[in-house]
Structure formats: structure tokens, C-alpha cells
C-alpha positions in Angstrom: 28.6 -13.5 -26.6 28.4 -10.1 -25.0 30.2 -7.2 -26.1 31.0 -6.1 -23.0 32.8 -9.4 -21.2 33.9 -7.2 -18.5 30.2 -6.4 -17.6 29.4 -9.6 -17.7 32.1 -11.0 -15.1 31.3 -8.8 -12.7 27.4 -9.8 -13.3 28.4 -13.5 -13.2 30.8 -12.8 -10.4 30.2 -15.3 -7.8 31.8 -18.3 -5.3 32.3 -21.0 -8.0 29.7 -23.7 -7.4 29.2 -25.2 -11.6 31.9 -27.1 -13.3 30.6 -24.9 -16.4 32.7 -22.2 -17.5 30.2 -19.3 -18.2 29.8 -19.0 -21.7 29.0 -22.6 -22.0 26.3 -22.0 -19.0 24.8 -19.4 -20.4 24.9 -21.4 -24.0 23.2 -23.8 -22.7 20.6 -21.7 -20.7 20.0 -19.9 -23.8 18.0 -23.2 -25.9 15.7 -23.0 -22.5 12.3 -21.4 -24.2 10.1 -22.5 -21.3 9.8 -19.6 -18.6 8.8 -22.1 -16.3 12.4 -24.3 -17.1 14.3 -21.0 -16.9 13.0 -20.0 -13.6 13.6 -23.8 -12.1 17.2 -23.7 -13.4 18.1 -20.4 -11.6 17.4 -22.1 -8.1 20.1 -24.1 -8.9 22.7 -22.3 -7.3 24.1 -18.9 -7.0 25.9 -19.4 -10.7 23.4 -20.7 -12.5 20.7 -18.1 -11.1 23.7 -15.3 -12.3 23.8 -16.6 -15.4 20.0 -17.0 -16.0 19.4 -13.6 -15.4 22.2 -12.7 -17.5 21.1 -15.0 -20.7 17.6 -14.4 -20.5 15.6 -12.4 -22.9 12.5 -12.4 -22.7 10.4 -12.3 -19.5 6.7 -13.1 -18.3 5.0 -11.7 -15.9 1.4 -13.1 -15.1 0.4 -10.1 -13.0 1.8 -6.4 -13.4 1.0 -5.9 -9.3 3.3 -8.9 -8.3 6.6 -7.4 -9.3 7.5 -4.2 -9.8 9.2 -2.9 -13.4 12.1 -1.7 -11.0 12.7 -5.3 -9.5 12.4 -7.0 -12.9 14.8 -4.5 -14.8 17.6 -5.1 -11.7 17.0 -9.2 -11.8 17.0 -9.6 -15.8 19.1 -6.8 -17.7 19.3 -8.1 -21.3 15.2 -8.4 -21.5 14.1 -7.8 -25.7 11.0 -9.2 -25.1 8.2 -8.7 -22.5 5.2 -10.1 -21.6 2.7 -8.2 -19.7 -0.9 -9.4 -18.0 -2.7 -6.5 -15.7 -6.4 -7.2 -15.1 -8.3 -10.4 -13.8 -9.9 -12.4 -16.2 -13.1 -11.5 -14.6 -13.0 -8.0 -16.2 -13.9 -9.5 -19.5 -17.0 -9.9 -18.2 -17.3 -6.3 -16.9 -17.0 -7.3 -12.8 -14.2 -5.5 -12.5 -14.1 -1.7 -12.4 -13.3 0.4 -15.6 -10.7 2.6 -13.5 -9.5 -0.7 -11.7 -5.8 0.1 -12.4 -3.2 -2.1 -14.8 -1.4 1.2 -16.3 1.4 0.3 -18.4 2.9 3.7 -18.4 5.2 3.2 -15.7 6.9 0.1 -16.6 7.1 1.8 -20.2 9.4 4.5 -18.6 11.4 1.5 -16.6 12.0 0.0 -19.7 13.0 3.2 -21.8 15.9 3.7 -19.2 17.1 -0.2 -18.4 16.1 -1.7 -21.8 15.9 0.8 -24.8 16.8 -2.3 -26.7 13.6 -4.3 -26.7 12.0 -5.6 -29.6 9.0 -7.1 -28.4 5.8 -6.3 -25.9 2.8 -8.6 -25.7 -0.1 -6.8 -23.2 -2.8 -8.7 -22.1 -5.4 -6.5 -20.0 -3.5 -4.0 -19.5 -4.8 0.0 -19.3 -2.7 1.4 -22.6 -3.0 5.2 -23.6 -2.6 7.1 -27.0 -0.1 8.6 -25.2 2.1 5.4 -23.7 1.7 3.8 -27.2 3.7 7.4 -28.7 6.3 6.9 -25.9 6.7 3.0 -27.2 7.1 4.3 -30.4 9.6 6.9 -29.7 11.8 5.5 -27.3 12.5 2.0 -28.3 14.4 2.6 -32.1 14.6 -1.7 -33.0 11.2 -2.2 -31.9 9.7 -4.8 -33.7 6.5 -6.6 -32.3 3.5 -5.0 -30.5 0.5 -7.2 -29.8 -2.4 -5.7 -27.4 -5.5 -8.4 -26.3 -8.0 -7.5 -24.6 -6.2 -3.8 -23.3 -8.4 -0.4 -23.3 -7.3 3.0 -23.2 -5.8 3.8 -26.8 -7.5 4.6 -29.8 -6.6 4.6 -33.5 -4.1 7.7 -33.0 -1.8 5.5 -30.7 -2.1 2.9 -33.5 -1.2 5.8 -35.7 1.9 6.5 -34.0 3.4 2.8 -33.9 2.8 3.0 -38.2 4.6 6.8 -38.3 7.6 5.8 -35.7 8.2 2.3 -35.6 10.2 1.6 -38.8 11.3 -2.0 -38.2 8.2 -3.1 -36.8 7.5 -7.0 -38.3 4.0 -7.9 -36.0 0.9 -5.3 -35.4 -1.7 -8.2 -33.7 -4.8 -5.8 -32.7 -7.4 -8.0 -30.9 -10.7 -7.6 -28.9 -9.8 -4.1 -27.2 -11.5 -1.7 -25.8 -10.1 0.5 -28.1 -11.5 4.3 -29.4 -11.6 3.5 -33.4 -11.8 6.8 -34.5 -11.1 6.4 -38.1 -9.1 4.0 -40.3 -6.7 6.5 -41.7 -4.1 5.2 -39.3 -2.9 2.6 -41.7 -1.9 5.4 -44.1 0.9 6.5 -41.5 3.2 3.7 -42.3 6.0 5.4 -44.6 6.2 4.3 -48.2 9.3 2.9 -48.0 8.1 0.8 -45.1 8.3 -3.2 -46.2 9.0 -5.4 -43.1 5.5 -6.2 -41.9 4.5 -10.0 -41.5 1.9 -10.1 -38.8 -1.0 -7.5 -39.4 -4.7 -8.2 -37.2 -7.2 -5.4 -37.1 -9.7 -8.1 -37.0 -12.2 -6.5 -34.3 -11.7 -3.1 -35.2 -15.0 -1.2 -36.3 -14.8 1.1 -38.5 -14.1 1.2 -42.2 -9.9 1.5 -43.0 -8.6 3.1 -45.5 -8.4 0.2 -48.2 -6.3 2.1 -50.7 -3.7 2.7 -47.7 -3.9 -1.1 -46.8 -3.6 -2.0 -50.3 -0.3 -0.6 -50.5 0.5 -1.5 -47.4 0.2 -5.2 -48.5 1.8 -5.4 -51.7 5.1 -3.3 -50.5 5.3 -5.9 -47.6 6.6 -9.6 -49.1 7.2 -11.1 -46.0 3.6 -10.6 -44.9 2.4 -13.8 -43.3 -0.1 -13.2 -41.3 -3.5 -10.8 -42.5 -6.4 -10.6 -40.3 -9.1 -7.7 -41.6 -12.1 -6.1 -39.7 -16.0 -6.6 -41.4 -15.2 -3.3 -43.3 -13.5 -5.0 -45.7 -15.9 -6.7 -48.6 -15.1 -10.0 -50.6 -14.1 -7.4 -53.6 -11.3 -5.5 -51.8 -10.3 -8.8 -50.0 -9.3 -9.9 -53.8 -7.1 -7.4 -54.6 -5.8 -8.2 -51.5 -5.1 -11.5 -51.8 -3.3 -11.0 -55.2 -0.9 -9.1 -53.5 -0.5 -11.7 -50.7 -0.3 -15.2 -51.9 1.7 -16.2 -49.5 -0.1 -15.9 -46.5 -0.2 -18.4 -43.8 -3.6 -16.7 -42.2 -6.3 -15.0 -43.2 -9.0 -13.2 -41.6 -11.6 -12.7 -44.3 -13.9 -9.9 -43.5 -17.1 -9.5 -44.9 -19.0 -11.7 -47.5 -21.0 -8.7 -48.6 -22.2 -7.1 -50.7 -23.1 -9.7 -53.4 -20.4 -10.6 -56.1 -21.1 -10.6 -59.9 -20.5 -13.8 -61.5 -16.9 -12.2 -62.9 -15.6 -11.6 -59.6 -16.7 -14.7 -57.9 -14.3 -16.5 -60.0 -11.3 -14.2 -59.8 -12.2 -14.1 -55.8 -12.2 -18.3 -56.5 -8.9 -18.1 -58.8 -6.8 -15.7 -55.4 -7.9 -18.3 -53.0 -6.5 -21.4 -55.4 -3.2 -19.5 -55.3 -3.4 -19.4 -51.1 -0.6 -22.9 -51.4 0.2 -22.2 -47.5 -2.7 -20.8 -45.8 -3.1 -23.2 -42.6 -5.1 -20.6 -40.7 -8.6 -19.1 -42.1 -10.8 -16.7 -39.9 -13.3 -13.6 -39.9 -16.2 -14.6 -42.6 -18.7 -12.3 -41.3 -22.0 -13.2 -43.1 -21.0 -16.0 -44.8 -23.8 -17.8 -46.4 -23.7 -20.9 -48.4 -23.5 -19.2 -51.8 -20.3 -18.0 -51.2 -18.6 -21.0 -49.3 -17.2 -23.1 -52.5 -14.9 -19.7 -52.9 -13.3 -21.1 -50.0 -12.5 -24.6 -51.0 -9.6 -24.3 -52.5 -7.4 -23.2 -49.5 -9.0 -25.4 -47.3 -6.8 -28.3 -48.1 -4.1 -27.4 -45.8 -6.1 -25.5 -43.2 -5.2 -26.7 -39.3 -7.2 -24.2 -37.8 -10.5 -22.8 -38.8 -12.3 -19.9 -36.7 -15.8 -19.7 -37.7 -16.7 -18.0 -34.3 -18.4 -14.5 -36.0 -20.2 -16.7 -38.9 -23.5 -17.5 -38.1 -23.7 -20.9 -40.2 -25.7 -23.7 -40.3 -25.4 -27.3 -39.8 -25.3 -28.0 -43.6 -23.1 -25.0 -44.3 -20.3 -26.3 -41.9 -20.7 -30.0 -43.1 -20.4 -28.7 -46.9 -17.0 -26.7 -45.4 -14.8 -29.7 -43.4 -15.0 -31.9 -46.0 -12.5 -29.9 -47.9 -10.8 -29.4 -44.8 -9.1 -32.7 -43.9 -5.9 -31.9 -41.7 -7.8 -29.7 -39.4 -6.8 -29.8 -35.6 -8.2 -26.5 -34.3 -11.9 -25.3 -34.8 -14.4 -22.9 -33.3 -17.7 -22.5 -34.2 -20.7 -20.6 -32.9 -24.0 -22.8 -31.6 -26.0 -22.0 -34.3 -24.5 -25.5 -36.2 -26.5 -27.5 -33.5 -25.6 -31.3 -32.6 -25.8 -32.0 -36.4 -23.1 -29.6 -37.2 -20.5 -30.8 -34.6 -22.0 -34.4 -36.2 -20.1 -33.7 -39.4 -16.9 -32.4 -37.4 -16.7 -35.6 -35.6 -17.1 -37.7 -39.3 -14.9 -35.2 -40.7 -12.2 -34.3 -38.5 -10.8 -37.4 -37.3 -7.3 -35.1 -36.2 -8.9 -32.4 -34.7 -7.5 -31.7 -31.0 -9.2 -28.5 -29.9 -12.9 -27.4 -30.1 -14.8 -24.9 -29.2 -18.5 -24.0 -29.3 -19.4 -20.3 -28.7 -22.7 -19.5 -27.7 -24.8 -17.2 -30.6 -26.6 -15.5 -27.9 -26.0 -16.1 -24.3 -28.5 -14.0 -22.7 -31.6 -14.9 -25.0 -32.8 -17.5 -22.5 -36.1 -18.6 -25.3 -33.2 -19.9 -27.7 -34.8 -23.4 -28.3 -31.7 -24.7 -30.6 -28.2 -24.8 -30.3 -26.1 -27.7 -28.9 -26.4 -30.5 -26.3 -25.2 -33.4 -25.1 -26.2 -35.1 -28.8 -23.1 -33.1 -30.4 -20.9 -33.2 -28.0 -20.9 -37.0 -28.0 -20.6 -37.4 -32.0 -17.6 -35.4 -31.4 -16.0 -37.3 -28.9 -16.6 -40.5 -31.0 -14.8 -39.1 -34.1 -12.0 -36.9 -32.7 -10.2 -39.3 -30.2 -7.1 -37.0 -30.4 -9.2 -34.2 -28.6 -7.7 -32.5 -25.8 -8.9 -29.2 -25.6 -13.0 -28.4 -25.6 -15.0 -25.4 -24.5 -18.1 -26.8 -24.4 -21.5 -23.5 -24.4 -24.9 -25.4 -24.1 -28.2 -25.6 -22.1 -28.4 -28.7 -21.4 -26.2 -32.1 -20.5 -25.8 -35.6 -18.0 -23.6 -37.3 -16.2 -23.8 -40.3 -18.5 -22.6 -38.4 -21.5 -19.6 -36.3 -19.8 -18.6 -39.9 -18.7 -18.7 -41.3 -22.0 -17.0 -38.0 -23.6 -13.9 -38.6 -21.3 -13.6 -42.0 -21.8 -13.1 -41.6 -25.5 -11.3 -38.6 -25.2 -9.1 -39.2 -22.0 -6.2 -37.0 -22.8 -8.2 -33.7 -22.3 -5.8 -31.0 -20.5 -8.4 -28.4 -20.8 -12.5 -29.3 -19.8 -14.5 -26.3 -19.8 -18.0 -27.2 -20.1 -20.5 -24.2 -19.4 -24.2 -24.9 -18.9 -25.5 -21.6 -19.8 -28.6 -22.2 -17.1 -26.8 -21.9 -13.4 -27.4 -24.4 -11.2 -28.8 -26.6 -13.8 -29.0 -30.5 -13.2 -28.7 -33.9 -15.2 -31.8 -32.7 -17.4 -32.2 -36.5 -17.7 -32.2 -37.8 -13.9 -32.2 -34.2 -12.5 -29.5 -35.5 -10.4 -26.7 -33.2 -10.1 -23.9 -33.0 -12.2 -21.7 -34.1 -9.5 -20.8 -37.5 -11.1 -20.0 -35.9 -14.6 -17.1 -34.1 -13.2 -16.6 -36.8 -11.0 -15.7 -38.8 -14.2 -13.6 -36.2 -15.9 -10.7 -35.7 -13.3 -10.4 -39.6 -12.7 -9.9 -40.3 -16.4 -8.0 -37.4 -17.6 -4.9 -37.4 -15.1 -3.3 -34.9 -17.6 -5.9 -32.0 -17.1 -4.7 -28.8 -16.7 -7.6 -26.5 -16.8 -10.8 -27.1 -15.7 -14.2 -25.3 -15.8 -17.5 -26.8 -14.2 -21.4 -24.9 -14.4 -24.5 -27.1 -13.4 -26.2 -28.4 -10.4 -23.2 -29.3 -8.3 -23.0 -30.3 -4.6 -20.0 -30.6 -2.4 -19.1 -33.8 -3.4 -17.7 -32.4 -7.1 -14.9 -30.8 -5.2 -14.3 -33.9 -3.3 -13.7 -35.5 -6.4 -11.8 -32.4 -7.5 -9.5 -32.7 -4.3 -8.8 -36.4 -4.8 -8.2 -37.0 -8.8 -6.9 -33.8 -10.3 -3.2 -33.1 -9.2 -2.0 -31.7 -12.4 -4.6 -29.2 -12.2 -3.4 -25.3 -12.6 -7.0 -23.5 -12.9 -10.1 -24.5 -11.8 -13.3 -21.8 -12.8 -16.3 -22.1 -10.3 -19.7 -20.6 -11.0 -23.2 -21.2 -9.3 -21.7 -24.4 -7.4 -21.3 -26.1 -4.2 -23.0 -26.8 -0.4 -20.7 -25.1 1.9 -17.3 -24.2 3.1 -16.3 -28.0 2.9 -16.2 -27.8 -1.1 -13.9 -24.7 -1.3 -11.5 -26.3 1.1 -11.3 -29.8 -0.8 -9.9 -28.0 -4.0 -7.1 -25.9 -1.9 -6.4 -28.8 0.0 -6.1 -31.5 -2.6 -5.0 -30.3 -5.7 -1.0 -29.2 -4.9 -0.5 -27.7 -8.6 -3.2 -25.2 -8.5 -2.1 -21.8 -9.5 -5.3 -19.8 -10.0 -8.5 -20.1 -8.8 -11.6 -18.6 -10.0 -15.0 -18.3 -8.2 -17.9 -16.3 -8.6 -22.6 -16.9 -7.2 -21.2 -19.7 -4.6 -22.2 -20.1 -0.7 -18.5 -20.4 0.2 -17.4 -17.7 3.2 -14.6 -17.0 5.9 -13.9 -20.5 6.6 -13.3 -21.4 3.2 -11.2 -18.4 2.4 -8.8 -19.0 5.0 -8.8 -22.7 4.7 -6.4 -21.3 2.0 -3.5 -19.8 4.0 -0.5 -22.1 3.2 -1.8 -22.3 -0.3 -2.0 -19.0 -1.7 1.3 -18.1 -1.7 2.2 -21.2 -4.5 -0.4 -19.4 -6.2 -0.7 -17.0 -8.7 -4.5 -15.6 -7.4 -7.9 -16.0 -5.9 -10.5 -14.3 -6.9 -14.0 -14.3 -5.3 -17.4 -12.7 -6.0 -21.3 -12.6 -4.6 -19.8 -15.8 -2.0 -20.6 -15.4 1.7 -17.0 -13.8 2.4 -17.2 -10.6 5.2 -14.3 -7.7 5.4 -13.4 -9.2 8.5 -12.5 -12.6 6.6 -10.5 -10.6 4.4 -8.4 -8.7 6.7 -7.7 -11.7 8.7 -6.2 -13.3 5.5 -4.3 -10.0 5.1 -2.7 -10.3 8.9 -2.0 -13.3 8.4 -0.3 -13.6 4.8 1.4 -10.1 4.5 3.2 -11.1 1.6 -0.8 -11.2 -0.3 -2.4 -8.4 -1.8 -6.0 -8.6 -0.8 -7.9 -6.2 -2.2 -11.7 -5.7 -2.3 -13.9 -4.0 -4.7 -16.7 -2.0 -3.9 -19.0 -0.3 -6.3 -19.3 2.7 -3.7 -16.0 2.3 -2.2 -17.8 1.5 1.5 -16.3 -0.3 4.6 -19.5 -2.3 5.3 -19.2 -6.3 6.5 -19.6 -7.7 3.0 -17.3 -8.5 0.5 -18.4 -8.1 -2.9 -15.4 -8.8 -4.9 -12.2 -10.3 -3.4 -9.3 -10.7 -5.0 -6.0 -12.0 -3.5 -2.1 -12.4 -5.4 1.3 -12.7 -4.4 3.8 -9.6 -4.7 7.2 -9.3 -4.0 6.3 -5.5 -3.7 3.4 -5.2 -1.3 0.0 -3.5 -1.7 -0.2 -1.0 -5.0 -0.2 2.7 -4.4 -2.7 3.1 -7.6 -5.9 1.5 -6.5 -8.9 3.6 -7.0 -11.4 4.4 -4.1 -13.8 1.6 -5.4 -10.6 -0.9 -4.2 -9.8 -1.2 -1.0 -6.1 -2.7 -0.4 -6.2 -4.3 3.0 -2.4 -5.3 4.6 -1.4 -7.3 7.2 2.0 -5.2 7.6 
């Protein structure tokens, strides 16, 4: 319980509506790990809301503009861990601008003053600075887990200051940033007497690190479980570092060059027989077949296997799950073709998530790859599937159908026909009747993705079959206004929505009104969707953002780039010119 029991009774303070007496309330509140549970339970009543916020410790927040760090500090005061989401997902693919906002300075400086207690930060898209990531490190003396995906801003000298400052850090998790790799001296700045690292990933880092640094690093730290290294590191270092670390649950290989000598293939071969608990095995940057039988060893207990940065072949991945028989997670790049993804449906009869990554997406001559062919063998051999992204150039209605009705407990379908507005390459009907076929048989789907030659009528289905649905992606797709207005009309779960190349306009936008507030956004680029449109959803809803992006920052009828959310704070006061913040207040 609290040390401070009279803070907590004034906190808790309230006209008594639970038979509960408050430690027992907030007991019980406390075995709650869902954030979606916790935030059910405080509507309650006026107790159990008092006691929610008072129990709680960690908080999520989907979108940095819909609550401020002010409002979130005042509703929760015992936070430890945060977790943080700032840009739309569309910014991974560069359609949102660089300067577009997401700074996580300010709610750094909230946090120093209301929680200098917390232990854990997870940023997603976020805008993070060198200098922000020194104030984290200075400010916040039992911080223990940092973890930045997919963030921009910082460069190896913020990652410097979290090793000099952060003495009980246990979790570094580095991935796919934007981030300014100057050099990889920064792992030299953890002290020497440093030891409590267990979570280390540097995976997509560039340049070389300082290996003697890491080294040490490794084999002063017992607890590590967790080791993901960049390319830099070669099959030779990775040995010595796998001596030091038998105990690792994942691994991120690096690189499988240069070439080994005949001595060191078998004392790389002898590290990875000692691997007794590795379930987790990524990286494997030019892996070639030569070198896969080091592997085979710690395969045996592998449940997830990332091959997405190793460019193998059908044989090559064949030769690899058979020594991997518990698997349950697996990506892989295209370049395994239909025969590849053959062997994973012979081999992995547990497997529940797949997906295939595209070698090349913008090399339109690529005559190989994956198809319908693969997908199928798949879904005849892995009946426990529920989660598939699905990169290919070509597929029918007929085989979607079939996939679903072997694999009807998917809760995630994201198929992505590379070619837009490509149809049944069979029929050349549209694709209509594939997607048709997966929200009627999978009543559990969660997530949905759809690409191809699609009319109206998809949506129609969409409207009618999928009300668990929570995000729906739309790209290249649809007649007219009628198919935008079937999803926001039928499906009463949705929480984001995501469409981009699609003849939907003002009609369909504000067919939305009573919907978007249950959501969490909208976003909306190259449709048919004027200013005008916009600011009448703005009158309308004041308690939206819409904001619009505009390369120049103009006023003209069209609008390029829409994006609409809920706040509890109103429009943002940090949007650069290129956004224009329209109100309704």
C-alpha cells in the first residue's frame, strides 16, 4: 500500500457508492493489465474511477495530440510506465511532413515534475532529440526501460547519454529510427561497474560499434536476455559473444560475413549448441546456405524466426524449418517464392502468424516472388494461423475464399497486391468477392487490410460481416461515396481508419459525424475531399482535430492530406505552416 495513506484518502475521498473498502478496490484493480479493462472499470462509479486512477501505473496513450501531459499527470498520479504514439502511421511511408510535430519534450518536463519516479517509456513515432533523451537521463534516477520505434530526432550521443546516466537501466530496444548514427562509441559510455542490462537491440543501426565495448558490455551483464546486433557485427565477433551470453532468449545475428575458417565454423557451431533457451532468432544479413547448419542447433526451441533482412531461397528456408518444429511466428522476405512458404506449411503445422515482406517493392519487372500458389500451401498446413501479411502481385477470389475457410480464426488479414487496382488475374473480376469471403468467415477479425481491383460492393460486405473490426486500411479502392459510408456506418467497433488513391469526397467524409468521436482517427489522402468538406466537419464536431497538410502550406479547395482525432484539449498550438488546424470553436 501507499506510504502516504493520508494522501491517498483525500484522493479516494468520495460519496461512498462500492461495498469495497479501498485497499481491497485498489488490490483488485491492480491484477487489471488490460488498459482497455482499466479504463471500462473507472466508469463504474465515482469510487472505482478514484481508485483506478490512484492504482494505476502505467498509462497508454494512442495519440500524443488527444490528451495533454498536464491532463494525464492530474487524472493518474502514480504513473511508472508510459506509453507514447505521436505520428500517423502514414509517415512511415514519408506522406507526412518531416517537421509534422510529435515532440516529446514537453511531456518529458510534465513528467520530470509529477512523476520523477518512472521507470519505463515506450515511444512510438514520436520526434526525440539528443537533447530530450539527456533530460530523460538526468531527471528520472530509477529509470529502467527506454524503447524508441520508429522515432527520429536523436542520434548516437542521446543514446550515449542514457549508457553514461542511467545506472539501473534493464531494457535499451533501438529499432527502425530515423536516428543520426554518428559512431558506435556510445556503447563504451556504460560505466564498468554497470551489470543490470537484459534487453539490448541496436539491430538497425548502421554503423560499425565498438565491439570491444560491447564485449564487455555482455559478459558484465548476466541477466542479459535479450541481444539484437546491427550488420556490423560478423559471425566471428558474434562468437565471442555468444560465449559470454548463453543464456539468451533472442538473438539478432548480424552479419554472416566475411567467410569463416573451418576452426571457427565449429566453435561458432559449438556457442550456438549451448543457446538451451533461445526461442527468438533474427538479423542474418547475408545468410547463405553454407552457413545455415551453424544454426541448427538452437533452432529446436525457436517460436519465432525473423528472416525479413535475409535474402534466402526456397531451398535455404526449407533446409531451416525443419529443425524448427515449435515455430508460431515467422517472417520472411518474397524471394522464398510459393515453394518456400510450401515447406512452411509442411513444416510448421503450429505456426499462427506469417508474414511475407516484399524484396523490392518498387521494381515493377520482378518476375518471381509469391502468389496465390504459396499462400494456399500455407493455409492448408498451418490451420492455427491467425495473423498474415500477405506482399504479392498477383491473387483470386477463389483462393482468398479457400485461405479463410481453412484458416477462419484470422484477427488480422492484410493482403497487399503490390499492383493498385489489380483484379482476379484469373477472371479479371474484381477482388470484391475475396474480401467478401474473409469478413463472413472470420467473425473474430480485428484488423483488416484490402489492395486490388475493388468496387463498392467490398465495403458493403465490410459494413454487413465485420463488427469486431478496429482498423480497416484502404488503398486504390472503391466506386464512390456509397463505399466509405458502408464501413462508418456498419462496423460499430471501428477505431481507426486508414485511406489513401480513393474517389471518396465530402459526402463520404461527413457521412462520418456521429462516428468519429468513438474513434481514435481518420486519415485521408489524394480522395476527392475539398477544404470546405473539412471545415464543415470541424463546425460541426468541435471536439475533432482536423488538420490538413499541405506541401506549400496553401488555402486552395483541395485537400491533400486530411487527418481527423479526438482530443480532450482542442487543436495543437505546434503545427507547422504546411498543417493547417481547422476548428469548429
Amino acid at each position: 500500500m501507499d506510504s502516504n495513506p493520508k494522501m491517498r484518502k483525500e484522493f479516494l475521498d468520495s460519496t461512498r457508492s462500492s461495498l469495497f473498502p479501498d485497499e481491497v478496490l485498489e488490490r483488485v484493480l491492480s491484477l487489471l493489465k488490460s488498459h482497455k479493462d482499466r479504463s471500462a472499470v473507472s466508469l463504474v462509479c465515482k469510487d472505482w474511477y478514484n481508485a483506478e486512477s490512484w492504482s494505476r501505473t502505467h498509462v497508454f496513450i494512442g495519440n500524443c495530440y488527444s490528451v495533454s501531459p498536464e491532463i494525464v499527470a492530474r487524472r493518474f498520479p502514480r504513473i511508472k510506465s508510459v506509453t507514447l504514439k505521436g505520428k500517423p502511421r502514414f509517415s512511415d511511408f514519408n506522406l507526412v511532413p518531416e517537421n509534422w510535430g510529435a515532440d516529446v519534450h514537453p511531456w518529458f518536463v510534465v513528467f520530470a515534475a509529477k512523476y520523477p519516479f518512472l521507470e519505463e517509456l515506450r515511444l512510438k513515432r514520436m520526434a526525440v532529440s539528443d537533447e530530450s533523451l539527456e533530460f530523460l537521463a538526468l531527471n528520472f534516477p530509477n529509470f529502467k526501460v527506454l524503447s524508441l520505434l520508429s522515432c527520429d530526432g536523436f542520434s548516437t550521443d542521446g543514446l550515449a547519454a542514457i549508457a553514461t546516466h542511467c545506472k539501473n537501466l534493464t531494457q535499451l530496444d533501438i529499432q527502425e529510427n530515423g536516428i543520426d548514427d554518428k559512431s558506435g562509441n556510445w556503447l563504451s559510455c556504460f560505466p564498468e561497474n554497470f551489470t543490470s542490462l537484459e534487453v539490448l537491440n541496436f539491430a538497425n543501426l548502421n554503423t560499425d560499434v565498438n565491439f570491444d565495448a560491447l564485449e564487455r558490455l555482455v559478459s558484465r551483464c548476466k541477466s542479459l536476455k535479450v541481444l539484437k546486433a546491427n550488420k556490423s557485427i560478423s559471425l566471428e565477433h558474434l562468437q565471442r559473444l555468444l560465449v559470454c551470453a548463453p543464456q539468451l532468449t533472442e538473438l539478432g545475428t548480424g552479419s554472416f560475413m566475411p567467410e569463416l575458417t573451418a576452426r571457427q565454423y565449429a566453435e561458432l557451431g559449438s556457442s550456438f549448441n549451448q543457446l538451451k533457451n533461445l526461442n527468438t532468432l533474427s538479423g542474418l544479413w547475408e545468410a547463405t546456405a553454407p552457413y545455415l547448419p551453424v544454426l541448427y542447433p538452437a533452432c529446436t526451441n525457436l517460436t519465432f524466426l525473423n528472416l525479413s533482412y535475409a535474402f534466402l531461397q526456397s531451398i535455404e528456408l526449407a533446409s531451416l524449418l525443419c529443425q524448427c518444429p515449435r515455430l508460431r511466428r515467422l517472417w520472411v522476405l518474397d524471394t522464398v517464392g510459393d515453394k518456400g512458404l510450401e515447406a512452411v506449411g509442411s513444416n510448421c503445422p503450429l505456426l499462427e502468424e506469417l508474414r511475407v515482406f516484399p524484396a523490392d517493392p518498387f521494381d515493377e519487372e520482378f518476375i518471381h516472388g509469391v502468389t496465390e500458389a504459396g499462400f494456399l500451401a500455407v493455409s492448408y498446413g498451418c490451420r492455427r494461423l491467425h495473423y498474415v501479411l500477405y506482399f504479392c502481385r498477383q491473387m483470386t477470389n477463389a483462393a482468398v475464399a479457400t485461405i479463410v475457410q481453412n484458416c477462419p480464426d484470422f484477427t488480422h488479414f492484410r493482403l497487399c497486391i503490390m499492383n493498385p487496382g489489380q483484379p482476379d488475374y484469373l477472371t479479371n473480376e474484381p477482388m470484391d468477392e475475396a474480401f467478401g469471403a474473409v469478413v463472413r468467415t472470420c467473425t473474430k477479425l480485428q484488423r483488416l487490410s484490402v489492395s486490388g481491383l475493388l468496387t463498392d460492393l467490398t465495403f458493403e460486405y465490410i459494413g454487413q460481416y465485420a463488427k469486431n473490426l478496429e482498423t480497416l486500411s484502404v488503398a486504390f479502392a472503391g466506386s464512390s461515396d456509397r463505399g466509405m459510408q458502408c464501413m462508418l456506418e456498419g462496423c460499430p467497433k471501428l477505431r481507426k481508419l486508414e485511406i489513401r488513391d480513393c474517389p471518396f469526397g465530402n459526402a463520404a467524409l461527413l457521412s462520418g459525424l456521429e462516428k468519429y468521436e468513438s474513434m481514435r482517427s481518420l486519415w485521408m489522402s489524394a480522395c476527392n475531399v475539398t477544404m470546405n468538406g473539412c471545415r464543415v466537419l470541424a463546425r460541426e464536431m468541435p471536439r475533432l482535430n482536423v488538420e490538413v497538410m499541405k506541401e506549400d502550406g496553401s488555402d486552395d479547395s483541395q485537400a491533400d492530406k486530411v487527418y481527423v482525432y479526438r482530443s480532450v484539449v482542442g487543436p495543437r498550438r505546434d503545427a507547422p505552416p504546411c498543417v493547417l488546424t481547422l476548428s469548429g470553436l
